[in-house]
N, C-alpha and C positions, 0 to 999 in steps of 0.2 A: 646231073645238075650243073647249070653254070656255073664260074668260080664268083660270079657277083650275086648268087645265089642268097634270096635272108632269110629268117626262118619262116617266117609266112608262104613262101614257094617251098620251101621240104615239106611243111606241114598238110599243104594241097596236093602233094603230088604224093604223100605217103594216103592220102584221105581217098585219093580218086582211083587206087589200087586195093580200097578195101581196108587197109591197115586199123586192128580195133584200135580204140583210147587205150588197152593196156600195151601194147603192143608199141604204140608210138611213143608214152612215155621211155618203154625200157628202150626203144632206139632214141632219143633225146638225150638218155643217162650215159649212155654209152657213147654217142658221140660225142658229151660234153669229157666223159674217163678219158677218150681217145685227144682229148685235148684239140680237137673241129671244132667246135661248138664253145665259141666265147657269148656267153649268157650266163643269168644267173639260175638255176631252175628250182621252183615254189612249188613245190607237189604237195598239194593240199587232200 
């Protein structure tokens, strides 16, 4: 991913490899632990 990358482009490129919805949330969680990911995340 480019570094001007936003989450809209991780989210399509994680989606167009298949990735389920659980799958992507626990990579969102982890890249937000990892401190990448400045958002807020609402897992309802």
């Amino acid at each position: 991913m480019p570094s001007n990358a936003n989450l809209n482009d991780l989210v399509r490129a994680l989606n167009s490899i298949g990735v389920t919805p659980y799958d992507l949330i626990s990579i969102l969680q982890a890249l937000k632990e990892a401190g990448s990911l400045q958002a807020a995340l609402e897992i309802i």
